[in-house]
DRENTORBA-772448 format. One record per atom (N, C-alpha, C): atom name; x negated, y, z; residue number from 1. Coordinates in Angstrom, 2 decimals. Layout:
<rs>
- CA|X|Y|Z|NUM
...
</rs>
This chain:
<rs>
- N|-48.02|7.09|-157.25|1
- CA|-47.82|7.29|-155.82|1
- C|-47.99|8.78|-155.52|1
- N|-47.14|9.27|-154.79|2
- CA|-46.97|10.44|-154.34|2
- C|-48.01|11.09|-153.32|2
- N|-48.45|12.21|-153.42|3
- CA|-49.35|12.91|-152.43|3
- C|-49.23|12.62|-151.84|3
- N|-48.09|12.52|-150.50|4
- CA|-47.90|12.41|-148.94|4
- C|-47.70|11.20|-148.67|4
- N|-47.36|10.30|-150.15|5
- CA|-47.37|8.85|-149.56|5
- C|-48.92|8.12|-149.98|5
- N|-49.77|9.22|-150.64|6
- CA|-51.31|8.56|-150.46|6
- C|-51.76|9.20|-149.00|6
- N|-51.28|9.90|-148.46|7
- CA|-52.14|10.45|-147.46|7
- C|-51.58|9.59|-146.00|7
- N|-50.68|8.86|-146.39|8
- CA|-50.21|8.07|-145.28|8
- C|-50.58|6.99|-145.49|8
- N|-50.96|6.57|-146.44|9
- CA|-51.65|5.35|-147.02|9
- C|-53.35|5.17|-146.30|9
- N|-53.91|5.93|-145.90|10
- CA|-55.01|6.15|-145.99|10
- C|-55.22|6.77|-144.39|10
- N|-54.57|7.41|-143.96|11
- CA|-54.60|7.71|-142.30|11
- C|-54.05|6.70|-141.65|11
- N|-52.40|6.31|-141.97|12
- CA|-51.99|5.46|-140.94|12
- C|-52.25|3.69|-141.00|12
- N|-52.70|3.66|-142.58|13
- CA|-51.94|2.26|-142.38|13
- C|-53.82|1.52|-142.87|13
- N|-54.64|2.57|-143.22|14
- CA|-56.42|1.93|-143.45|14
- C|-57.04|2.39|-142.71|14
- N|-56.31|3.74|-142.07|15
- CA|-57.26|4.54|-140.98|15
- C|-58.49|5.09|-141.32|15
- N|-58.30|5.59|-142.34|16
- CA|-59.49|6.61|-143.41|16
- C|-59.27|8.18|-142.79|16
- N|-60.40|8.31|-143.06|17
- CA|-60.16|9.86|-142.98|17
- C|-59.78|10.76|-144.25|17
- N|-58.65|11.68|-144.56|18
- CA|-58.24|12.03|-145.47|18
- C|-59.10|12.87|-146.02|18
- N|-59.06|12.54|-147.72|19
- CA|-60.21|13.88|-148.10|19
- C|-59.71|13.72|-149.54|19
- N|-58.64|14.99|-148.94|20
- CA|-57.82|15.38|-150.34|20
- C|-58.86|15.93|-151.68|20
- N|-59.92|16.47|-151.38|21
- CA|-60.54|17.02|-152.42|21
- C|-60.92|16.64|-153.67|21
- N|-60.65|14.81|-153.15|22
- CA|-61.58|13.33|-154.12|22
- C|-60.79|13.01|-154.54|22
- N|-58.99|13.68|-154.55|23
- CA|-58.29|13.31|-155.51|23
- C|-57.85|14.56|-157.20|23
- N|-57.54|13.72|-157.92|24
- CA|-57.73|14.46|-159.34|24
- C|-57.14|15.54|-159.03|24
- N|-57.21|16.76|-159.44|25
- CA|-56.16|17.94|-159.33|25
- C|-55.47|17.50|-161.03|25
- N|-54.10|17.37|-161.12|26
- CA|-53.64|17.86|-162.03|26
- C|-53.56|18.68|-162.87|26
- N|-53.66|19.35|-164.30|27
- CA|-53.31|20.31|-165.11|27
- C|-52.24|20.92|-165.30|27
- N|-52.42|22.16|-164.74|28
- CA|-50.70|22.81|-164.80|28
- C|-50.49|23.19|-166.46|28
- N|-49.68|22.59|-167.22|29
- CA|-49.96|23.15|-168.23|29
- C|-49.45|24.77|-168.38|29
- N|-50.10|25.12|-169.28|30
- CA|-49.72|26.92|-169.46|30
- C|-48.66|27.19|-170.14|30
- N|-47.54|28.18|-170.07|31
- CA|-46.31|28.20|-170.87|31
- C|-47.02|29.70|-172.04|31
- N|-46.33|29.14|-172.97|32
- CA|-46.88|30.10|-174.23|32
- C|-46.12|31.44|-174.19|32
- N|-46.92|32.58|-174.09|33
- CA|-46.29|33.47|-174.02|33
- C|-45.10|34.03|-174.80|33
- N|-43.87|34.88|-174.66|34
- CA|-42.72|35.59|-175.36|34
- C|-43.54|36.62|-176.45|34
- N|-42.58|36.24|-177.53|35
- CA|-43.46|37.21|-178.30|35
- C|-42.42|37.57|-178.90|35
- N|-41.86|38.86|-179.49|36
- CA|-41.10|39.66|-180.28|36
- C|-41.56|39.56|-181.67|36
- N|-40.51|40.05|-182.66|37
- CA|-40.85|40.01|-183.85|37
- C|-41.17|41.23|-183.97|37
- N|-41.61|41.80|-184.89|38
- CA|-41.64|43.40|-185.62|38
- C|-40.73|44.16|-185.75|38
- N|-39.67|43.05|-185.55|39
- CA|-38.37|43.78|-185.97|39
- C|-38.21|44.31|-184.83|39
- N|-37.73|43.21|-183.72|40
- CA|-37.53|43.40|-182.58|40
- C|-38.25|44.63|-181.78|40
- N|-39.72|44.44|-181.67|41
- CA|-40.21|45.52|-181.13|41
- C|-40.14|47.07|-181.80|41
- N|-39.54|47.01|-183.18|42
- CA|-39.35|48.22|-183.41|42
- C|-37.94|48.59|-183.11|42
- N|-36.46|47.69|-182.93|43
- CA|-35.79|48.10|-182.16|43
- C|-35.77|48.29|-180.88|43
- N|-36.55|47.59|-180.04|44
- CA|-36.79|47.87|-178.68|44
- C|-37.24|49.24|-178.31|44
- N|-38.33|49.99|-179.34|45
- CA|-38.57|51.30|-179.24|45
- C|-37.92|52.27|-179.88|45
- N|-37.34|52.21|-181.21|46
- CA|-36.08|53.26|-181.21|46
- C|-34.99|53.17|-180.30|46
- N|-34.88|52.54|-179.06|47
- CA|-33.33|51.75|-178.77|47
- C|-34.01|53.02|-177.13|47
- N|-35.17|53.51|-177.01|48
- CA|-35.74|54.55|-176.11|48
- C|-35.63|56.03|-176.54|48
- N|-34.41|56.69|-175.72|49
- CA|-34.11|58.16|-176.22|49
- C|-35.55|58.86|-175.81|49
- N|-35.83|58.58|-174.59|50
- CA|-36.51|59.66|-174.12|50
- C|-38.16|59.92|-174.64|50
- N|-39.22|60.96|-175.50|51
- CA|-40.02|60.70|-175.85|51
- C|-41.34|60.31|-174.99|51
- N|-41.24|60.66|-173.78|52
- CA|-42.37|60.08|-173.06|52
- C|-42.63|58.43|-173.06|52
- N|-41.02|58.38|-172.21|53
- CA|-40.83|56.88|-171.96|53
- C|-41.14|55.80|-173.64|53
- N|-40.32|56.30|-174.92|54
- CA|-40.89|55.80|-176.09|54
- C|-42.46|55.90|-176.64|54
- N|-42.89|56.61|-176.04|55
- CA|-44.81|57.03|-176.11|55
- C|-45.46|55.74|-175.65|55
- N|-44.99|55.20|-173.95|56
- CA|-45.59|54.44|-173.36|56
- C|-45.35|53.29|-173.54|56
- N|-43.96|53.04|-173.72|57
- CA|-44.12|51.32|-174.81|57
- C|-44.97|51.26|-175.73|57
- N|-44.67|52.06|-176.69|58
- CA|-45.36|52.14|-178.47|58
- C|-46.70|52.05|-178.11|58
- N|-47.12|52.86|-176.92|59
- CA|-48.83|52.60|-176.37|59
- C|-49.07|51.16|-176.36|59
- N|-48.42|50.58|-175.27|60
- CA|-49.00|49.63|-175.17|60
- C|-48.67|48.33|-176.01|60
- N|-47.84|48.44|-176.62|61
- CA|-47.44|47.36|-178.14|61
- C|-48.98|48.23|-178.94|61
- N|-49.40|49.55|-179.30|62
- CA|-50.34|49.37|-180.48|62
- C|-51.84|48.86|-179.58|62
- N|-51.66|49.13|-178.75|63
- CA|-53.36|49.43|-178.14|63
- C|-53.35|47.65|-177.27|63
- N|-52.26|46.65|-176.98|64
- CA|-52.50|45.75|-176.33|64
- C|-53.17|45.62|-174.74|64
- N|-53.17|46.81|-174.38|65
- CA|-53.22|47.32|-172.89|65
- C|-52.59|46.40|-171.90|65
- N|-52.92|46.33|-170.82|66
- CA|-52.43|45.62|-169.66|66
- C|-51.56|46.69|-169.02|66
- N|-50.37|46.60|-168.36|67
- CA|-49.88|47.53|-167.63|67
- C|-50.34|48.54|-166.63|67
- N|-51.02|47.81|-165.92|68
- CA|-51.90|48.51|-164.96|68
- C|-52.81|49.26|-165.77|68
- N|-53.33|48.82|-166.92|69
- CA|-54.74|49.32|-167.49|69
- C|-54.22|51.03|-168.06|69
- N|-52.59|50.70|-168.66|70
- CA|-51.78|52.05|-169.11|70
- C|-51.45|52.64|-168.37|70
- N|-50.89|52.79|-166.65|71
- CA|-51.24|53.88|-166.27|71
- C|-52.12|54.25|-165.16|71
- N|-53.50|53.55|-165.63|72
- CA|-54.62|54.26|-164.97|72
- C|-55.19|55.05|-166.31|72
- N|-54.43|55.40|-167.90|73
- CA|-55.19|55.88|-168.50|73
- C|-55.13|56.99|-168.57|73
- N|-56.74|57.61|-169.00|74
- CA|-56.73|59.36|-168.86|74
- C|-56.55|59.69|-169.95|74
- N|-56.70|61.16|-170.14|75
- CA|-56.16|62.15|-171.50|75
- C|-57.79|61.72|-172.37|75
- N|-58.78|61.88|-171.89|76
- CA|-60.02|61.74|-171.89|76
- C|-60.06|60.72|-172.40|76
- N|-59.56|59.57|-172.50|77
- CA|-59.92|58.07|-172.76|77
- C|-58.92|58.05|-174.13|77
- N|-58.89|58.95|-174.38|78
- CA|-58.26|58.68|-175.95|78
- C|-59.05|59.62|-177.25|78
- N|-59.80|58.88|-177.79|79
- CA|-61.12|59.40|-178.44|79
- C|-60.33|59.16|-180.14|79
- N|-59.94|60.53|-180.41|80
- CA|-58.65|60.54|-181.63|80
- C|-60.40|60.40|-183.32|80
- N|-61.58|60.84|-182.94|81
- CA|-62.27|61.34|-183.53|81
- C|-62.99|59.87|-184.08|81
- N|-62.91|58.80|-183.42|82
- CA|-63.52|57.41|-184.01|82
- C|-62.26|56.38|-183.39|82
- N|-61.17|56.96|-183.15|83
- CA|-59.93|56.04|-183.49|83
- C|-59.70|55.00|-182.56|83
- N|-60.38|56.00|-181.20|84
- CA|-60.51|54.34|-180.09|84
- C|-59.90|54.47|-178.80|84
- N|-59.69|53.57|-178.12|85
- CA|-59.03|53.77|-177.05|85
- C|-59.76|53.63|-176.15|85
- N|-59.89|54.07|-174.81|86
- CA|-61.39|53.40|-173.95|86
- C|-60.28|52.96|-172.71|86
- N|-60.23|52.01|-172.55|87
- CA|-59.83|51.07|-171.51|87
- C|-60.42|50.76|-170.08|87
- N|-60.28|52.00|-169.00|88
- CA|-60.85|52.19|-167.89|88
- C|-60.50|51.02|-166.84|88
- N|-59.47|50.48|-166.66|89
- CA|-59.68|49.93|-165.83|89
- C|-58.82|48.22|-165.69|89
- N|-59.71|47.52|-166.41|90
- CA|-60.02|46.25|-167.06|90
- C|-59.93|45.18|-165.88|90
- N|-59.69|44.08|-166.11|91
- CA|-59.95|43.07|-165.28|91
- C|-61.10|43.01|-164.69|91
- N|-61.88|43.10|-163.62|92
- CA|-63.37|42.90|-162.82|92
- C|-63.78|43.84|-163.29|92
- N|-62.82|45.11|-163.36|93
- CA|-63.59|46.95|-163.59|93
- C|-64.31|47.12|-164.75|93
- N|-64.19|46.45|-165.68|94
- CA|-64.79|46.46|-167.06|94
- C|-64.39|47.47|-167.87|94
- N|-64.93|48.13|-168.77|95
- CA|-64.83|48.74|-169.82|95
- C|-64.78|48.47|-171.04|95
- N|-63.45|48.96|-172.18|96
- CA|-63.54|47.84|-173.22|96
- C|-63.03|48.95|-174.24|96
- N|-63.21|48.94|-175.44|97
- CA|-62.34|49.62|-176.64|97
- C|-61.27|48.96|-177.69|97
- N|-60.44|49.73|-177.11|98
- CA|-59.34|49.23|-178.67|98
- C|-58.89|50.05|-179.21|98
- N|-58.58|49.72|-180.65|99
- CA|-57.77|50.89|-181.85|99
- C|-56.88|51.57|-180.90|99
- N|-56.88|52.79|-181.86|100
- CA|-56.11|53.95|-182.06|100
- C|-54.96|54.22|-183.23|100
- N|-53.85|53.74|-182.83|101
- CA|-53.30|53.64|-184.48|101
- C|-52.85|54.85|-185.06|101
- N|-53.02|55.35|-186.43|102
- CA|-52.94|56.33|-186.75|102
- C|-51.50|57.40|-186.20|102
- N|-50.51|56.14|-186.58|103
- CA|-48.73|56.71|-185.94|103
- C|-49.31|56.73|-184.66|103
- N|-50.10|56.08|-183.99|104
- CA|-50.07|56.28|-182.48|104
- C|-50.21|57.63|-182.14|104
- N|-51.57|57.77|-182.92|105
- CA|-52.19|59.29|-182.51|105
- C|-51.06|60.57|-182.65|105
- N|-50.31|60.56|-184.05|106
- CA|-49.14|61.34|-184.06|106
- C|-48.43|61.39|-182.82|106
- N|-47.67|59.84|-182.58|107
- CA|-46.57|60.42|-181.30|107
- C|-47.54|60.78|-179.76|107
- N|-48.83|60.56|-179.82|108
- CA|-49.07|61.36|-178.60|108
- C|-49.34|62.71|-178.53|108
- N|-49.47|63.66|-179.76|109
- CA|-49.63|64.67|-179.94|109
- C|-48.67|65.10|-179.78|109
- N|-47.10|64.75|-180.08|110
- CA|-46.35|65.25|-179.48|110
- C|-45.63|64.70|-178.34|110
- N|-45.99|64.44|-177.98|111
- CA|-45.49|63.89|-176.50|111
- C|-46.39|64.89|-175.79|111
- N|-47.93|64.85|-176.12|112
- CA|-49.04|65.96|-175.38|112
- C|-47.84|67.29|-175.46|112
- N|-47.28|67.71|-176.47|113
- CA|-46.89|68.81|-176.62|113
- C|-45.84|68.94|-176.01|113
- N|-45.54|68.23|-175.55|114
- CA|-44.16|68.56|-174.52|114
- C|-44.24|68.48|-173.15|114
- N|-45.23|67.89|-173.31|115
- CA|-45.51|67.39|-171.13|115
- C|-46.91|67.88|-170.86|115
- N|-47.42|68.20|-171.67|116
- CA|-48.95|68.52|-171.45|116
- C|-49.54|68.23|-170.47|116
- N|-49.98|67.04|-170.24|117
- CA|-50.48|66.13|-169.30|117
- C|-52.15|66.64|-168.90|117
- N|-52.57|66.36|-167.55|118
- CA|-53.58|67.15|-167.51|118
- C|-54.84|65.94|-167.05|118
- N|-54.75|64.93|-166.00|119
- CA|-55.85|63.95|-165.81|119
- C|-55.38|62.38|-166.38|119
- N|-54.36|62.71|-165.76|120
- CA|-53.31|61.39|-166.15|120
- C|-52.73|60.99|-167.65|120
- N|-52.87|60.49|-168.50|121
- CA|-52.01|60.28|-169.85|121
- C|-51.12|60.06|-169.52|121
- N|-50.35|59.32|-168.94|122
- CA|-48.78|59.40|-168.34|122
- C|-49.04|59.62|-166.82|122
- N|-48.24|61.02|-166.87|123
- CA|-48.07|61.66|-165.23|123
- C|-46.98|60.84|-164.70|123
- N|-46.83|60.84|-163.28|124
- CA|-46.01|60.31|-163.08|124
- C|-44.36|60.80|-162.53|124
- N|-44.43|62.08|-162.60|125
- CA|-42.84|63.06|-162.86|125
- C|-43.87|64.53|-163.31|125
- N|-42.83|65.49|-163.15|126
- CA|-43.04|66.66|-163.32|126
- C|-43.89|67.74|-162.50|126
- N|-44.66|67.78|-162.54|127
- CA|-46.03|68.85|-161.66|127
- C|-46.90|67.65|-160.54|127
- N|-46.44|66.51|-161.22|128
- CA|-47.27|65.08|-160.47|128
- C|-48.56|65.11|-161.06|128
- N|-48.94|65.11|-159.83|129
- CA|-50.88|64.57|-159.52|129
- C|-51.63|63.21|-159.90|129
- N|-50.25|62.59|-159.78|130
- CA|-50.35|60.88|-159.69|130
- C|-49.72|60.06|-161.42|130
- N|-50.61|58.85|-161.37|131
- CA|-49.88|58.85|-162.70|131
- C|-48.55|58.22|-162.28|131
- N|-47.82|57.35|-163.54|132
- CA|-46.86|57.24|-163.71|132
- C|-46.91|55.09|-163.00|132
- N|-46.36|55.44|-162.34|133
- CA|-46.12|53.73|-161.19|133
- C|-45.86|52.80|-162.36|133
- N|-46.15|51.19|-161.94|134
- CA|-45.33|50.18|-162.89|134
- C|-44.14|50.24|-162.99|134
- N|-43.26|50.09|-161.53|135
- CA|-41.98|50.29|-161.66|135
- C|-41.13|50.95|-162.27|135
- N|-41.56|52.29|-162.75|136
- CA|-41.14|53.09|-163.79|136
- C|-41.03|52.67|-165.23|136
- N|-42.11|51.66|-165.58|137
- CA|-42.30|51.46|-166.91|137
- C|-41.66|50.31|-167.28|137
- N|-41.50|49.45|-166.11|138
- CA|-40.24|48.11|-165.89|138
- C|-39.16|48.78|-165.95|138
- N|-38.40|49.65|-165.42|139
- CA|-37.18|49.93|-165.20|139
- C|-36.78|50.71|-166.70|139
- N|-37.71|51.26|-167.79|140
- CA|-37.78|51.55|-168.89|140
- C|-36.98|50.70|-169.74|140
- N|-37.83|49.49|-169.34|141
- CA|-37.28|48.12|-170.94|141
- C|-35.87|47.80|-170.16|141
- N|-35.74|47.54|-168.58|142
- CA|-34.50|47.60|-167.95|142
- C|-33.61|48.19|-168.80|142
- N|-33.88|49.35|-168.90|143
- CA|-32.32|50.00|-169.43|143
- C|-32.52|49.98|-171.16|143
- N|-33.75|49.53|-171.68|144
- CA|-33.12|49.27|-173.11|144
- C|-32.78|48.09|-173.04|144
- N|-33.13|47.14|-172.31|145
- CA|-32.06|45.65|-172.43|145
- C|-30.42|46.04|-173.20|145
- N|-29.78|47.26|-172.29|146
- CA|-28.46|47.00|-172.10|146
- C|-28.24|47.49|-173.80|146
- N|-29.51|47.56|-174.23|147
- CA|-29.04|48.40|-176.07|147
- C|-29.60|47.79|-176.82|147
- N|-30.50|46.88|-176.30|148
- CA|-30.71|45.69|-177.14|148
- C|-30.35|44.21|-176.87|148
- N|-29.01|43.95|-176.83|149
- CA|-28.60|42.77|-175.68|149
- C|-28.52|41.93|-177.00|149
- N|-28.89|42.22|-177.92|150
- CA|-28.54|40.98|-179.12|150
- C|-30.17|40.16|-179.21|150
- N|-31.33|41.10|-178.77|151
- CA|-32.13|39.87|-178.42|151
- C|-32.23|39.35|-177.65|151
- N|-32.39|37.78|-177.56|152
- CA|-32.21|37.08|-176.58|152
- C|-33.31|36.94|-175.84|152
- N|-34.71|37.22|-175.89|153
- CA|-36.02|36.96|-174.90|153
- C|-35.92|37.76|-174.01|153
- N|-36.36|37.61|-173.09|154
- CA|-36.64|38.26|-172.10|154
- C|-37.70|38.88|-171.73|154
- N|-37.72|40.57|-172.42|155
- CA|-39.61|40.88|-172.64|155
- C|-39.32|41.72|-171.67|155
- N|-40.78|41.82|-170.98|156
- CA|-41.11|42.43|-170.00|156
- C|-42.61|43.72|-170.83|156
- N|-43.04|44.36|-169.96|157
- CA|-44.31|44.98|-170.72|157
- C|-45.45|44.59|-170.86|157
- N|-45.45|43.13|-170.88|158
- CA|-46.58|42.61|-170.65|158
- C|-46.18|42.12|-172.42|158
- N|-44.95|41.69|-172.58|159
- CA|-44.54|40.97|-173.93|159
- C|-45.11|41.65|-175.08|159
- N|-44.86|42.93|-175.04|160
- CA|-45.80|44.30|-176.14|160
- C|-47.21|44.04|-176.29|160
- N|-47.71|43.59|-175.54|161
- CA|-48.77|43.04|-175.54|161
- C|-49.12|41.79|-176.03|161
- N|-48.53|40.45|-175.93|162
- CA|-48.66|39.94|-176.15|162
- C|-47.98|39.57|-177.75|162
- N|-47.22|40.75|-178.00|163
- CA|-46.82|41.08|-179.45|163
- C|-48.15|41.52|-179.94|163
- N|-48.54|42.53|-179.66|164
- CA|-49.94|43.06|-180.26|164
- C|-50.89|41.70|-181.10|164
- N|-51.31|40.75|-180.10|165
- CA|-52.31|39.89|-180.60|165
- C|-51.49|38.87|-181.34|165
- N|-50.53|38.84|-181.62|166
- CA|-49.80|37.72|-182.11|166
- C|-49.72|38.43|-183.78|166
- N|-49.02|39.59|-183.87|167
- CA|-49.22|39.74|-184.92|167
- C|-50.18|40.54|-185.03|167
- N|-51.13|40.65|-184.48|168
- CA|-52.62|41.08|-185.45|168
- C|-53.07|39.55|-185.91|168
- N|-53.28|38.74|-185.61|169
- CA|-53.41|37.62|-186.05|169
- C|-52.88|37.33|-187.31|169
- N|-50.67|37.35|-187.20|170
- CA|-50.58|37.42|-188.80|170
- C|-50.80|38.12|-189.77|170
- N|-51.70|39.27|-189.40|171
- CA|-51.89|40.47|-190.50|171
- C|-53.51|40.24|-190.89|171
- N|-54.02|39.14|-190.15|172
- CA|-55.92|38.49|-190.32|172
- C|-56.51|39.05|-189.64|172
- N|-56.03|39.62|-188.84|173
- CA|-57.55|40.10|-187.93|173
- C|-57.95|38.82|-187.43|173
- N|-59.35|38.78|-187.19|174
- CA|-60.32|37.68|-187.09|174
- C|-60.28|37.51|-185.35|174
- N|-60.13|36.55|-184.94|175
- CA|-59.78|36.15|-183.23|175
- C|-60.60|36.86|-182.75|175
- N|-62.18|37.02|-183.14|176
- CA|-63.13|37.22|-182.00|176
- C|-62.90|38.65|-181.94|176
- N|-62.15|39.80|-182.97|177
- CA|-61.91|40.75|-182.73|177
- C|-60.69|41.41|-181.49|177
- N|-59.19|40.30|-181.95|178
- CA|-58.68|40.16|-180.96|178
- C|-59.00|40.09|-179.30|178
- N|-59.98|39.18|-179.22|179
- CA|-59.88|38.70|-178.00|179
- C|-60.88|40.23|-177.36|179
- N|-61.80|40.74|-178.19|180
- CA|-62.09|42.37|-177.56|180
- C|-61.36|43.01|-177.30|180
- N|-60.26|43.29|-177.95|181
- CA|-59.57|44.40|-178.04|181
- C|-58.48|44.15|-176.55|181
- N|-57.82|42.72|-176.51|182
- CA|-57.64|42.38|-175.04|182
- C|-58.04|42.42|-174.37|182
- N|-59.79|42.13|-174.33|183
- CA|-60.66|42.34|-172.93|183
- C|-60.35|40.61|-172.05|183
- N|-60.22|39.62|-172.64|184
- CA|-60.24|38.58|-172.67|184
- C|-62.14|37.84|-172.38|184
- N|-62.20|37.69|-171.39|185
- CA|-63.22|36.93|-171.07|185
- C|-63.89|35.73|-171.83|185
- N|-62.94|34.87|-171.82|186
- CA|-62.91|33.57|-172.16|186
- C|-61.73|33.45|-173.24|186
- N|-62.29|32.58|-174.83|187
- CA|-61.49|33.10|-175.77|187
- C|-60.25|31.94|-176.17|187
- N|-60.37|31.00|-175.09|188
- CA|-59.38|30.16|-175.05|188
- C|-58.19|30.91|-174.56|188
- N|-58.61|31.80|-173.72|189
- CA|-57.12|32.73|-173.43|189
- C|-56.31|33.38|-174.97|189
- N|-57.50|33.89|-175.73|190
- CA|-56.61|34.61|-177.03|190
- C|-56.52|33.41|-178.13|190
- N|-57.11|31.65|-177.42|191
- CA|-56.39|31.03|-179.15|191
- C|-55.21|30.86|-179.06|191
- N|-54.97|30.73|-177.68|192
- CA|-53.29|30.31|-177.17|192
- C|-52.29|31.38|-178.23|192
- N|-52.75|32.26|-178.62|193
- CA|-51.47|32.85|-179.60|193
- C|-51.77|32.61|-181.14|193
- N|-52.70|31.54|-181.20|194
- CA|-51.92|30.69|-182.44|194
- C|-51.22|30.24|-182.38|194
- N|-50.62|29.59|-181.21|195
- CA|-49.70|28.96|-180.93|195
- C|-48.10|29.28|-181.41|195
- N|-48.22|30.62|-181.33|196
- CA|-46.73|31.13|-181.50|196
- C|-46.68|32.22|-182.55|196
- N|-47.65|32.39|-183.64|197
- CA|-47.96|33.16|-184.48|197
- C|-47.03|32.40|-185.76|197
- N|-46.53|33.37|-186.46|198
- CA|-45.93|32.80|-187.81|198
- C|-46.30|33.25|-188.98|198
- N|-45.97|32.41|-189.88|199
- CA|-47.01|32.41|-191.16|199
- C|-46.20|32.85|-192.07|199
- N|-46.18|33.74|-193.18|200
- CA|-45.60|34.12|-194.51|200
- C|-45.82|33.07|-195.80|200
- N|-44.98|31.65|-195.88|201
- CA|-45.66|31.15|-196.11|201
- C|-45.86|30.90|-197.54|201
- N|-45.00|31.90|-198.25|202
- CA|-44.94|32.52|-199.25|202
- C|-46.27|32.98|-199.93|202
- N|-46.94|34.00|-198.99|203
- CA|-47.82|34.93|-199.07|203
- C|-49.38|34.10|-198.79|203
- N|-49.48|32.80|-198.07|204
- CA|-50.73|31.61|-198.15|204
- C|-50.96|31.05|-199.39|204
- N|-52.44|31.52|-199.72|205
- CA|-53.63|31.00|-200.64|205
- C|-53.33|29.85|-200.27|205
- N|-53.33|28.58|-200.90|206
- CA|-53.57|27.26|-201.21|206
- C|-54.67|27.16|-201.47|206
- N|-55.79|26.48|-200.63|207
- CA|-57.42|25.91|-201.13|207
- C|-57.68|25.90|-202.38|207
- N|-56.74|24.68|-202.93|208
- CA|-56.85|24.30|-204.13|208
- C|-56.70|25.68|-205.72|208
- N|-55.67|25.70|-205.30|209
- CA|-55.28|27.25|-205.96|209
- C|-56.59|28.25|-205.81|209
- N|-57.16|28.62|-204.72|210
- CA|-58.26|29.69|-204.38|210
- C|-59.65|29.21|-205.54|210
- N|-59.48|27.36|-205.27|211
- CA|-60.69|26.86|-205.80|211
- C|-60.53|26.88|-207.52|211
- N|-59.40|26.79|-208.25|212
- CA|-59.16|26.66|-209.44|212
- C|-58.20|28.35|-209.75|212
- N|-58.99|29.19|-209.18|213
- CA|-58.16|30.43|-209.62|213
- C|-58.04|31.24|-210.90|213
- N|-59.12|30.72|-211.62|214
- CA|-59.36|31.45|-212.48|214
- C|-58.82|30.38|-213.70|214
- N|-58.13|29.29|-213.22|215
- CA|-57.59|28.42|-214.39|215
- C|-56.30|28.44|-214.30|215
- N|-55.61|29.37|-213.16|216
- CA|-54.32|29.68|-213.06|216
- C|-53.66|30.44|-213.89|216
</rs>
């Protein structure tokens, strides 16, 4: 029975007073996030002429950043000397660290060297005070769509991200590390990308095999 035909059930025809609260809420179930392959996300970022705009994808595919979190980031918050990223401005204003990948550190050195950015890690134009808007960084993958039209998902910049933990997973990083490096509260949010993680299955130890290895 339908919502509005329990609530007519119960006002007009028993003369109850309605008290929606005492009925079950349903489970919306969650849709599993888009995830790119390796391949994919490395054509998605050569398929970017310009080196800033290719800086700030590649950022946030290595570092797993939230959009917002990438451009509130400073020059300052990139600590090249213990390989970390410091993540200013987190869900409920939190502070969090994630890797620094070595290629990362390269292309921001030169990207530093061409725009020489001064509070902002991505400014947001030329002699700008301000960093660099979302809309800018949407309208980015916008125009590599039209040069990568042979993949068919539909990634947005949130997808780089959600590439990040998917394949750190197939490469073993251990979940509870993952779910730091996202800044994930609650770690049912980061098992959900087992879900869509793929296996080499070539390259999987067999128990049995691990347990009788030395009779192999």
């Amino acid at each position: 029975m339908g919502h509005y035909a329990l609530k007519f059930l119960y006002t007009q025809v028993l003369k109850k007073e309605w008290e929606a609260r005492y009925l079950p809420t349903p489970k919306v179930p969650k849709t599993l996030p888009v995830v790119l392959s390796p391949e994919e996300v490395e054509e998605v970022i050569e398929s970017i002429p310009n080196l800033k705009h290719k800086t700030i994808i590649m950022f946030i595919y290595s570092t797993g950043v939230r959009i917002s979190e990438c451009i509130n980031m400073r020059v300052k918050d990139i600590d090249s000397k213990r390989m970390q990223v410091k993540v200013q401005e987190g869900k409920g204003r939190k502070q969090r660290y994630t890797q620094l990948s070595v290629y990362m550190l390269t292309m921001l050195r030169k990207y530093y060297h061409s725009y020489k950015p001064k509070y902002w890690l991505f400014e947001g134009g030329e002699g700008a005070n301000s960093h660099i808007g979302e809309t800018a960084i949407r309208e980015i993958l916008n125009k590599a769509r039209y040069k990568t039209s042979k993949i068919s998902k539909h990634y947005t910049p949130h997808t780089f991200r959600h590439s990040f933990a998917t394949h750190h997973l197939e490469l073993g990083t251990n979940l509870l590390v993952i779910q730091r490096f996202m800044g994930h509260s609650d770690i049912k949010d980061t098992i959900r990308y087992l879900h869509v993680q793929q296996y080499a299955v070539d390259k999987l130890v067999n128990p049995l095999d691990n347990l009788y290895s030395k009779e192999v």
